[in-house]
PDB file with one MODEL, atoms N, CA, C and O in Angstrom:
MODEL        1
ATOM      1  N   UNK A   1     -30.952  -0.562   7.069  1.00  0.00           N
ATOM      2  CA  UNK A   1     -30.153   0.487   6.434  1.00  0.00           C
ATOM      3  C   UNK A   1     -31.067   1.445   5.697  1.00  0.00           C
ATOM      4  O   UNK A   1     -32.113   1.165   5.111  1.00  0.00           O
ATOM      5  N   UNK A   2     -30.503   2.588   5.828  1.00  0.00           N
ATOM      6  CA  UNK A   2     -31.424   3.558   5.244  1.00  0.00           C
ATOM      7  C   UNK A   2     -31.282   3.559   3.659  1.00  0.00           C
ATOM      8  O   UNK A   2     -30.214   3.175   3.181  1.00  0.00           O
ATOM      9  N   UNK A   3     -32.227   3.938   2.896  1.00  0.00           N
ATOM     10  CA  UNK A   3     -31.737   3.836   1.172  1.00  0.00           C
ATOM     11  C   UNK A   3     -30.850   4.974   0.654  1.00  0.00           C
ATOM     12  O   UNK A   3     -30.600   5.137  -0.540  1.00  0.00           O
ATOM     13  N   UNK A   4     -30.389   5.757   1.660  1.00  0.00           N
ATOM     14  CA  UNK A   4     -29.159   7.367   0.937  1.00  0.00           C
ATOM     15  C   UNK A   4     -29.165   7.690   2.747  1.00  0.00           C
ATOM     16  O   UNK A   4     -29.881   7.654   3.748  1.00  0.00           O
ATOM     17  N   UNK A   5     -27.983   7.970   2.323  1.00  0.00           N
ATOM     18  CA  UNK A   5     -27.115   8.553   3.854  1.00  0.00           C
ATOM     19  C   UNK A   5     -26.580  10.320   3.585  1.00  0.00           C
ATOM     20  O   UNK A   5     -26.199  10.453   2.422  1.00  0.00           O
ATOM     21  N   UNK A   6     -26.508  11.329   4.215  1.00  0.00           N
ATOM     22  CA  UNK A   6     -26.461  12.257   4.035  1.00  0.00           C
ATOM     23  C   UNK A   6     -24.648  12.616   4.804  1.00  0.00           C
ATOM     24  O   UNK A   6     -24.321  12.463   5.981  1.00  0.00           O
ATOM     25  N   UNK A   7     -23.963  13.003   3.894  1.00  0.00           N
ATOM     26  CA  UNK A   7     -22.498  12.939   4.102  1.00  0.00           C
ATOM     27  C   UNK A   7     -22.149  14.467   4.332  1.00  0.00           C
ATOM     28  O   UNK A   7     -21.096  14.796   4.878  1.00  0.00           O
ATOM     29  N   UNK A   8     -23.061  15.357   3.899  1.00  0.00           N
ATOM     30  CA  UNK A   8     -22.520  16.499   3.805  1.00  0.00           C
ATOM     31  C   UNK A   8     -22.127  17.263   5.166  1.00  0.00           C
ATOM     32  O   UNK A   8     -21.554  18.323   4.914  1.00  0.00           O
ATOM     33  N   UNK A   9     -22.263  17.042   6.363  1.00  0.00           N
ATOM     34  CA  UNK A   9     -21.894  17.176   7.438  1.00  0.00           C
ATOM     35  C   UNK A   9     -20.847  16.641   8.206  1.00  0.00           C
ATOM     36  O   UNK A   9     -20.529  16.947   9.355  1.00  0.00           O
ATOM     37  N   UNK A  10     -20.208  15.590   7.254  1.00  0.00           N
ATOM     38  CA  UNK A  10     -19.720  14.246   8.012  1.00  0.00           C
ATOM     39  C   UNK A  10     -18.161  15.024   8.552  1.00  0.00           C
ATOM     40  O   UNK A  10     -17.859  16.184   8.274  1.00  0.00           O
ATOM     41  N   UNK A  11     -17.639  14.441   9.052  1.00  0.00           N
ATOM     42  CA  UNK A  11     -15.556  15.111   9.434  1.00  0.00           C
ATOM     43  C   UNK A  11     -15.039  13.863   9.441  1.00  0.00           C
ATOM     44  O   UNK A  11     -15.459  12.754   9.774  1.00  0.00           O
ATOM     45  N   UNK A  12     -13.751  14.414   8.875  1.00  0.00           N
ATOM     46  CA  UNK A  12     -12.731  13.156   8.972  1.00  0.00           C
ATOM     47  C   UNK A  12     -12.049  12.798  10.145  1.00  0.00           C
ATOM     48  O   UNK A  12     -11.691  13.503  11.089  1.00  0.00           O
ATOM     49  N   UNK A  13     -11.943  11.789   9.975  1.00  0.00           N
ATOM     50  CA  UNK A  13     -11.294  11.118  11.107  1.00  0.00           C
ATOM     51  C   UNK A  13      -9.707  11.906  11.075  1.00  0.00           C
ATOM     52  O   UNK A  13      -8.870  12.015  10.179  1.00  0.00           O
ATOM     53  N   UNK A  14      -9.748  12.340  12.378  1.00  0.00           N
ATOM     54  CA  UNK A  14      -8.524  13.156  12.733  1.00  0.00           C
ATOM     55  C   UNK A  14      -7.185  12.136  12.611  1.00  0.00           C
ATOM     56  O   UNK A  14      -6.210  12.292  11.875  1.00  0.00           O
ATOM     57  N   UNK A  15      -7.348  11.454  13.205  1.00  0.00           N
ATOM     58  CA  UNK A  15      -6.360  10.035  13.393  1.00  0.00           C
ATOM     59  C   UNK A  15      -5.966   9.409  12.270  1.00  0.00           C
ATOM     60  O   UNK A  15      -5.004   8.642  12.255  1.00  0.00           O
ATOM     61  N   UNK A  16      -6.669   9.683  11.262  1.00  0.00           N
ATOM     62  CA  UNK A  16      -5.683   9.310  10.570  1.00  0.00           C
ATOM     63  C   UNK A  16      -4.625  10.209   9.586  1.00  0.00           C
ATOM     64  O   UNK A  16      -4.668  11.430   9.438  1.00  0.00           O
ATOM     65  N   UNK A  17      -3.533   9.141   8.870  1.00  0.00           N
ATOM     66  CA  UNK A  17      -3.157  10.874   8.197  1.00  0.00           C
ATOM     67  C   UNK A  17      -3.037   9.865   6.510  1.00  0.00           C
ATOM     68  O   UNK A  17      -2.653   8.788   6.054  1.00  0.00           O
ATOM     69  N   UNK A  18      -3.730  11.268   6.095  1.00  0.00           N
ATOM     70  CA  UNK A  18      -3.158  10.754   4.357  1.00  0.00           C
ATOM     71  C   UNK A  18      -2.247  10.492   3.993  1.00  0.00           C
ATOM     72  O   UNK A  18      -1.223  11.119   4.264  1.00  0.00           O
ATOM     73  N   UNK A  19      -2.301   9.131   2.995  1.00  0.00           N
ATOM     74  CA  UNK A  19      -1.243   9.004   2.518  1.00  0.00           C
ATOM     75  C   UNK A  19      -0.914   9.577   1.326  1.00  0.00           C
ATOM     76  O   UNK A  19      -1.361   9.161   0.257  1.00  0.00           O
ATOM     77  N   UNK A  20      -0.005  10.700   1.450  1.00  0.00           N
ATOM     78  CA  UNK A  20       0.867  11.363  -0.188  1.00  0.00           C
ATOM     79  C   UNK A  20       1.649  10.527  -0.859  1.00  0.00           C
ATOM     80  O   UNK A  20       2.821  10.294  -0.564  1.00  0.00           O
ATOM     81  N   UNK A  21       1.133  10.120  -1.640  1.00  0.00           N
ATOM     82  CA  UNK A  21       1.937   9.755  -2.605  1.00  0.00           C
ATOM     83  C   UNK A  21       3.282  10.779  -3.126  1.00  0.00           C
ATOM     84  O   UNK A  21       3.406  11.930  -2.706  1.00  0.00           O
ATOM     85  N   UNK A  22       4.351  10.069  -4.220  1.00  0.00           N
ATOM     86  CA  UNK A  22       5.473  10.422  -4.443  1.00  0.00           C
ATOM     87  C   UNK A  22       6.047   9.980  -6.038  1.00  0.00           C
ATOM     88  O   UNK A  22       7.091   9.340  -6.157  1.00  0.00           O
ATOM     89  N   UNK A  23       5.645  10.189  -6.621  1.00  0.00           N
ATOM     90  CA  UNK A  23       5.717   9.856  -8.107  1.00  0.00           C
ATOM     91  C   UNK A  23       7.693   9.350  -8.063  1.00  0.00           C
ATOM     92  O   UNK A  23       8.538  10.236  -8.186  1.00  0.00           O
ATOM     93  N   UNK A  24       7.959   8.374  -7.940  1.00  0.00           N
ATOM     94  CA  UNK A  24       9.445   8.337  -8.402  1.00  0.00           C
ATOM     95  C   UNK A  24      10.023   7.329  -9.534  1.00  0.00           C
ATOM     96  O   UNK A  24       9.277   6.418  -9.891  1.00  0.00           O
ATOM     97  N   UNK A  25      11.104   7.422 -10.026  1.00  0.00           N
ATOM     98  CA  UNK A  25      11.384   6.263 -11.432  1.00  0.00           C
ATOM     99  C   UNK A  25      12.677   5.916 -10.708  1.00  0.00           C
ATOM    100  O   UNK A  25      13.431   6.655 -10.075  1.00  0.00           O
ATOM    101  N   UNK A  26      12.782   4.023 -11.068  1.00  0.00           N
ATOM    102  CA  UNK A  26      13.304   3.228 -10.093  1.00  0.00           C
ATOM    103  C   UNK A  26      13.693   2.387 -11.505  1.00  0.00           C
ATOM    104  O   UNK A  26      12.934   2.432 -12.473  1.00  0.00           O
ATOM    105  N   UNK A  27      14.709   1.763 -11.523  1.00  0.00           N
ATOM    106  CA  UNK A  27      15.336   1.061 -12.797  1.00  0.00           C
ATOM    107  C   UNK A  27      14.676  -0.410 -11.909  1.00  0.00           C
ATOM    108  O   UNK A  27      14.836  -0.558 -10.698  1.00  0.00           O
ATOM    109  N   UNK A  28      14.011  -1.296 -12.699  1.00  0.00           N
ATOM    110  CA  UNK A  28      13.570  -2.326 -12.126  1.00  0.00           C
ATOM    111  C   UNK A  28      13.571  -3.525 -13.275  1.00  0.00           C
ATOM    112  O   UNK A  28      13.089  -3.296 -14.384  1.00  0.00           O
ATOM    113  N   UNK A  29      14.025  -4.554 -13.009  1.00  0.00           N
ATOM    114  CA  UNK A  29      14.638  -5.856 -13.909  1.00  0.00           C
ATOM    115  C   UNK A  29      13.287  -6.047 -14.389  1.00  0.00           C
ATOM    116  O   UNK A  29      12.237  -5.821 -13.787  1.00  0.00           O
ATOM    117  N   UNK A  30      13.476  -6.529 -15.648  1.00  0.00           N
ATOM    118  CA  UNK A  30      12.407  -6.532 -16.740  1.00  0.00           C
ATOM    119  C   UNK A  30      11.394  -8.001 -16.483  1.00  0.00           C
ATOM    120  O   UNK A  30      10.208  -8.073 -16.804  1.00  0.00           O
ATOM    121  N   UNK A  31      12.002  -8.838 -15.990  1.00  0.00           N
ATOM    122  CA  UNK A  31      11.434  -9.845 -15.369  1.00  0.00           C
ATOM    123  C   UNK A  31      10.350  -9.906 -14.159  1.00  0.00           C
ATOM    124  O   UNK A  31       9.237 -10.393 -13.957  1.00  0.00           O
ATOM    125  N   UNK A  32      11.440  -9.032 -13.388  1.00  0.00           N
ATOM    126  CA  UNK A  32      10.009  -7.987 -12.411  1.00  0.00           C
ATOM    127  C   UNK A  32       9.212  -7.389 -12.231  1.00  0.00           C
ATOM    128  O   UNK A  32       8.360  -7.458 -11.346  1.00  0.00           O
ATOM    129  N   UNK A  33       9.383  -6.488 -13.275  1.00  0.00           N
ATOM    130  CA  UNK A  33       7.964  -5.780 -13.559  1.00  0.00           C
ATOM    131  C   UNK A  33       7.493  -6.938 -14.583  1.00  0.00           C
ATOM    132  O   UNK A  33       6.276  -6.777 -14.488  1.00  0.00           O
ATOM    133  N   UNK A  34       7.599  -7.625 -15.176  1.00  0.00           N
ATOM    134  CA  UNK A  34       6.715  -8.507 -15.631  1.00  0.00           C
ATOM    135  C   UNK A  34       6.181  -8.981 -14.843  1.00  0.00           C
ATOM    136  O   UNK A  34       5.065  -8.461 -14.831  1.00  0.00           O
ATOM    137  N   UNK A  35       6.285 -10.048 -13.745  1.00  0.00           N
ATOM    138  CA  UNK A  35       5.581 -10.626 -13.323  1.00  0.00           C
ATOM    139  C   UNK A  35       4.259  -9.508 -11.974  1.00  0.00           C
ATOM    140  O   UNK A  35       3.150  -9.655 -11.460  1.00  0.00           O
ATOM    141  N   UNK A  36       5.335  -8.526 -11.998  1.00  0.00           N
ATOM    142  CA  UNK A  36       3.891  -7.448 -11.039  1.00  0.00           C
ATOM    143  C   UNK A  36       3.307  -6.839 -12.359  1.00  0.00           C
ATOM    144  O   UNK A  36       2.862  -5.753 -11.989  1.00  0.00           O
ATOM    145  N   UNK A  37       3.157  -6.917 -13.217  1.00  0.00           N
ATOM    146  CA  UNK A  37       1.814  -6.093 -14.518  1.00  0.00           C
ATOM    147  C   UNK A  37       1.344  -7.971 -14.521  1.00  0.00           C
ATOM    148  O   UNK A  37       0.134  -7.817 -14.353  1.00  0.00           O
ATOM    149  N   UNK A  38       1.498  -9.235 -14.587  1.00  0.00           N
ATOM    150  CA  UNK A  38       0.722 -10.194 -15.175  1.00  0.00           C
ATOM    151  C   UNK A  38      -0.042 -10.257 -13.627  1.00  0.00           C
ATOM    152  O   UNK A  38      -1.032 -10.989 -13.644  1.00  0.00           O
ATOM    153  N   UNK A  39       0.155  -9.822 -12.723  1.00  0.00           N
ATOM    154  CA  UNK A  39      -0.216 -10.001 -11.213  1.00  0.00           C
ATOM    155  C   UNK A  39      -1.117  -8.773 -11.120  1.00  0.00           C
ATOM    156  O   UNK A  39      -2.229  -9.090 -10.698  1.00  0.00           O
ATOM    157  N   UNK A  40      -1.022  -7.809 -11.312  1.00  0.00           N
ATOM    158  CA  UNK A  40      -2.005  -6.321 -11.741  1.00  0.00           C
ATOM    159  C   UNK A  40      -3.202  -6.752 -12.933  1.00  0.00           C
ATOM    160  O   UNK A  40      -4.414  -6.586 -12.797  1.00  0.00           O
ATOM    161  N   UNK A  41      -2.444  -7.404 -14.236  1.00  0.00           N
ATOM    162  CA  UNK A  41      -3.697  -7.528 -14.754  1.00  0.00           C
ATOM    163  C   UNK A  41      -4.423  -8.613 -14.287  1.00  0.00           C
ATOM    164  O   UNK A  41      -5.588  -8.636 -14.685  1.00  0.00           O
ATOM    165  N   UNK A  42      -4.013  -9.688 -13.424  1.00  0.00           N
ATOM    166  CA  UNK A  42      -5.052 -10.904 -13.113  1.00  0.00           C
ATOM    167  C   UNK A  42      -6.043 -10.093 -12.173  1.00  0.00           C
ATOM    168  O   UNK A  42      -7.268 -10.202 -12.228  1.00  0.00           O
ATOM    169  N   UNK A  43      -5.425  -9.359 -11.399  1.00  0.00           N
ATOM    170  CA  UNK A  43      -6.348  -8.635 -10.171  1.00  0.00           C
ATOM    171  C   UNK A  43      -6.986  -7.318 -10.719  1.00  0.00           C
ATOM    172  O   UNK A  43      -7.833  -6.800  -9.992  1.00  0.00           O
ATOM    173  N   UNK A  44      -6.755  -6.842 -11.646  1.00  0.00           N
ATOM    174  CA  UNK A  44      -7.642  -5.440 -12.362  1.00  0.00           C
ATOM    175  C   UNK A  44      -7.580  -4.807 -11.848  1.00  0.00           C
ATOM    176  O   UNK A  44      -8.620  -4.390 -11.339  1.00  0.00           O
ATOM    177  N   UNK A  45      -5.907  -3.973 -11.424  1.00  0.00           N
ATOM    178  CA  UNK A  45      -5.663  -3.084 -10.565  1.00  0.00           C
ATOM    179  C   UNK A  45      -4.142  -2.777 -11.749  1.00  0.00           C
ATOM    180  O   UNK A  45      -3.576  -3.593 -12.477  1.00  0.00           O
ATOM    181  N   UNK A  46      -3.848  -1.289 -11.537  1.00  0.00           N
ATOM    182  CA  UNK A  46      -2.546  -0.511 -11.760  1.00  0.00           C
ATOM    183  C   UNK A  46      -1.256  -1.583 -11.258  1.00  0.00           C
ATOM    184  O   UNK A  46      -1.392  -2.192 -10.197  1.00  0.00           O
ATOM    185  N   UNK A  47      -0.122  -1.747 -12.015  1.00  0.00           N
ATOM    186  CA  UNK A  47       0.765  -2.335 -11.720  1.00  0.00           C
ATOM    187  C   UNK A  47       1.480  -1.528 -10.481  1.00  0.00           C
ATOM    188  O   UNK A  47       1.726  -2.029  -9.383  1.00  0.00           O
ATOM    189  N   UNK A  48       1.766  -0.163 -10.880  1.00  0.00           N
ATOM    190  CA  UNK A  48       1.889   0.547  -9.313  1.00  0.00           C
ATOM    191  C   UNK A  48       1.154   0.144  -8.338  1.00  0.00           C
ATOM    192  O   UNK A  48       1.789  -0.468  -7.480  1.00  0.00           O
ATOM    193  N   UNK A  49       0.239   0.239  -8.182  1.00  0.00           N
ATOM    194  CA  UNK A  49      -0.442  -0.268  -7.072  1.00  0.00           C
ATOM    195  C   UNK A  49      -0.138  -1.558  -6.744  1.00  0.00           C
ATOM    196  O   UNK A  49      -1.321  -1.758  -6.468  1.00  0.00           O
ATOM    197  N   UNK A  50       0.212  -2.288  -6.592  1.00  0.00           N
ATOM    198  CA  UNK A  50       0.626  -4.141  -6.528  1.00  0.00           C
ATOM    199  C   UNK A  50       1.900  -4.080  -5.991  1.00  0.00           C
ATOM    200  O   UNK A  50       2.314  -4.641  -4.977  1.00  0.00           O
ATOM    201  N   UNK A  51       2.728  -3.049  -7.077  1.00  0.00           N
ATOM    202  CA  UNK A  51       4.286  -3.052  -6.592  1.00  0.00           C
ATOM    203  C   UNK A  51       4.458  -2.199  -5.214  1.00  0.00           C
ATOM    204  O   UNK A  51       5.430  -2.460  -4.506  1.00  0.00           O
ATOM    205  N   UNK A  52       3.403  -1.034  -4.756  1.00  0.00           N
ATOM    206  CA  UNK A  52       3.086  -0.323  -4.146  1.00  0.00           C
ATOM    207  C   UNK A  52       2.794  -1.243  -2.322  1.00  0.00           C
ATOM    208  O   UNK A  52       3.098  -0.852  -1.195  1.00  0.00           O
ATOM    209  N   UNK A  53       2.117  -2.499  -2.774  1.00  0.00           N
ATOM    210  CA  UNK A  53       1.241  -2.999  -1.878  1.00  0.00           C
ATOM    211  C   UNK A  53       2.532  -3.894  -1.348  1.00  0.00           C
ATOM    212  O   UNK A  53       2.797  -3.972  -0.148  1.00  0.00           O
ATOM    213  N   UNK A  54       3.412  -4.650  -2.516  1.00  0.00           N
ATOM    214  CA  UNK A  54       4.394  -5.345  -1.777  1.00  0.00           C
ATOM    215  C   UNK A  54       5.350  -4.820  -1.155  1.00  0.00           C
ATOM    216  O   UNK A  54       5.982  -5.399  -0.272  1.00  0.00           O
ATOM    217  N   UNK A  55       5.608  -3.398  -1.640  1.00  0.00           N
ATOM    218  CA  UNK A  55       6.825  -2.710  -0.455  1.00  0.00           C
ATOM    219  C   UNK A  55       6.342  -2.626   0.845  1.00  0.00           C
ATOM    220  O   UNK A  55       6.893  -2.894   1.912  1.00  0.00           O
ATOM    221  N   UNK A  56       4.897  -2.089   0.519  1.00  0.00           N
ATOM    222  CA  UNK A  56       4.348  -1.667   2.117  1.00  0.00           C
ATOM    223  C   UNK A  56       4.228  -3.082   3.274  1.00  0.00           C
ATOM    224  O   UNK A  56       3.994  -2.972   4.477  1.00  0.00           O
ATOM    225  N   UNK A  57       4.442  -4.278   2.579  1.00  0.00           N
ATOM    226  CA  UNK A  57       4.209  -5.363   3.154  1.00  0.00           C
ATOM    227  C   UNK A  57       5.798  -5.502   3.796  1.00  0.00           C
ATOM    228  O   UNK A  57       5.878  -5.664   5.014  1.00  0.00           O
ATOM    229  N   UNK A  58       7.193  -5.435   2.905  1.00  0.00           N
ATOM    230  CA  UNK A  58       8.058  -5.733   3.440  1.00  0.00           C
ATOM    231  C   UNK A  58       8.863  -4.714   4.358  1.00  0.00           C
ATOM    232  O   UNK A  58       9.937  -4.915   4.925  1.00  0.00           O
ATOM    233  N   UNK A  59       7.786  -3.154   4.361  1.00  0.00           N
ATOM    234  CA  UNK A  59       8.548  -2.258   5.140  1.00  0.00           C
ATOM    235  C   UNK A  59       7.840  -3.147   6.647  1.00  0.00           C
ATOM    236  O   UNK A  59       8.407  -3.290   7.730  1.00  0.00           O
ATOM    237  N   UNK A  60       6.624  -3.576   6.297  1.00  0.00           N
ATOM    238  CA  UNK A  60       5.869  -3.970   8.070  1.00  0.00           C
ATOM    239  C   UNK A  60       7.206  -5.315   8.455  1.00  0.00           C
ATOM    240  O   UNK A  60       7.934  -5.419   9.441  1.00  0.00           O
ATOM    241  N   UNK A  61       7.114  -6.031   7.429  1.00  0.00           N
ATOM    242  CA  UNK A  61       7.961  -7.259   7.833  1.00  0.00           C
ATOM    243  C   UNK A  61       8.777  -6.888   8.930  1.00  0.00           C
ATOM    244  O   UNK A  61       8.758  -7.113  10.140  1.00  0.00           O
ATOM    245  N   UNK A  62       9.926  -5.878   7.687  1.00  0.00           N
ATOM    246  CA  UNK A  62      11.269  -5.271   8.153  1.00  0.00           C
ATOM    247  C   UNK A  62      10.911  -4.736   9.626  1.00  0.00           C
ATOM    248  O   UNK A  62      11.459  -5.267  10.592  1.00  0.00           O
ATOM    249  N   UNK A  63      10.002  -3.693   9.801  1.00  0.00           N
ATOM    250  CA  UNK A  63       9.661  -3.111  11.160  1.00  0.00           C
ATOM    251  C   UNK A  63       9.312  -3.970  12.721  1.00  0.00           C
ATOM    252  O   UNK A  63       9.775  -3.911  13.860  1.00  0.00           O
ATOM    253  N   UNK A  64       8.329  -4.697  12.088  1.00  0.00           N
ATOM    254  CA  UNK A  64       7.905  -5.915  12.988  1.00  0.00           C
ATOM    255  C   UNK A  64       9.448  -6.617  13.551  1.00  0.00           C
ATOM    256  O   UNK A  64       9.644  -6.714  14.762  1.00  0.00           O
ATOM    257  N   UNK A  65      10.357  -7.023  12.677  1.00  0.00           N
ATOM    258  CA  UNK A  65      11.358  -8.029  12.893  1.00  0.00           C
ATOM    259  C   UNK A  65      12.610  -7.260  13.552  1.00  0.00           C
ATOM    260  O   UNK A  65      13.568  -7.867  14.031  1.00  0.00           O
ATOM    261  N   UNK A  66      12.452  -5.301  13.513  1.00  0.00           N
ATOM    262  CA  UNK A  66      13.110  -4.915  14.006  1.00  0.00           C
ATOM    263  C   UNK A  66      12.367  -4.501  15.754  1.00  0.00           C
ATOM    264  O   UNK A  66      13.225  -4.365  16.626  1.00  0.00           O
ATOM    265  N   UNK A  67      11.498  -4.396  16.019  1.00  0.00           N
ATOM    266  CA  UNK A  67      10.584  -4.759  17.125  1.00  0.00           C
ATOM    267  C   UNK A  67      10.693  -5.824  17.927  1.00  0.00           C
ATOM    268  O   UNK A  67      10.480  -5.866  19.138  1.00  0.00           O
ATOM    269  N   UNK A  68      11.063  -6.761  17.145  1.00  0.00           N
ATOM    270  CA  UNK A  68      11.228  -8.429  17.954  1.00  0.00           C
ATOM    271  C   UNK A  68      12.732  -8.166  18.587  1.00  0.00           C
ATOM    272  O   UNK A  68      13.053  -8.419  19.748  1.00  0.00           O
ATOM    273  N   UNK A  69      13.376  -7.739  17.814  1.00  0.00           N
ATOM    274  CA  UNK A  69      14.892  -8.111  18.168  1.00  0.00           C
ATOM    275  C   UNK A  69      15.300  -7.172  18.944  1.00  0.00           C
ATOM    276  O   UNK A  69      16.280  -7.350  19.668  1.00  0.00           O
ATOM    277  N   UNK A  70      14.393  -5.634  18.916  1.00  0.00           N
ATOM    278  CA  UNK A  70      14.811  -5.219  20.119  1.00  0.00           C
ATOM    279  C   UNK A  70      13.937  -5.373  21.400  1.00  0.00           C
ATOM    280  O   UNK A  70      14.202  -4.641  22.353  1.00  0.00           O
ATOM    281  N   UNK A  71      12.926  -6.260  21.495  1.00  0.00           N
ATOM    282  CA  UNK A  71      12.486  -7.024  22.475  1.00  0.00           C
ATOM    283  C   UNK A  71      12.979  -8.441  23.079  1.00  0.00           C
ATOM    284  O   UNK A  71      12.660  -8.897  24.177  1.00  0.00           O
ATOM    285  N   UNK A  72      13.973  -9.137  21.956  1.00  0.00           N
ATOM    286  CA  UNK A  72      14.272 -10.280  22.723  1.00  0.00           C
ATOM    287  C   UNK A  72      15.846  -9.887  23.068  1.00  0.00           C
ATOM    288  O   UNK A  72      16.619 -10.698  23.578  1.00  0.00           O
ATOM    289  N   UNK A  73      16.264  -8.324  22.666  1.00  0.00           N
ATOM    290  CA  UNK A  73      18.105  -8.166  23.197  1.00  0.00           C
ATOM    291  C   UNK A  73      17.763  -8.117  24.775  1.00  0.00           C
ATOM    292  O   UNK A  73      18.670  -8.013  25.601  1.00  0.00           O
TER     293      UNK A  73
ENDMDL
END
């Protein structure tokens, strides 16, 4: 590996696309966001981000399981 890499030429990858964020306020049981901020601070990350990471997990679930079922109708 070289000791400094020179970026100033570099291009982004076309393929992919940014993700925009969306600032929104969501009434969420006080128990719940407790346990995603004691789960944010064990990992030293933003509680958004955590709560962020588990939606994106159950939108794949949801998607995946809607994929199956219209592969096994």
């Amino acid at each position: 590996m070289l000791p400094e890499y020179d970026f100033s030429t570099a291009i982004r990858n076309p393929y992919v696309k940014p993700r925009i964020r969306r600032e929104v306020t969501i009434p969420i049981d006080s128990e719940l966001y407790d346990y995603f901020e004691q789960k944010a601070e064990d990992v030293g990350v933003p509680v958004d981000r955590i709560i962020n990471r588990c939606l994106d997990d159950v939108v794949i679930r949801l998607r995946n399981a809607n994929k199956t079922d219209t592969v096994n109708a």
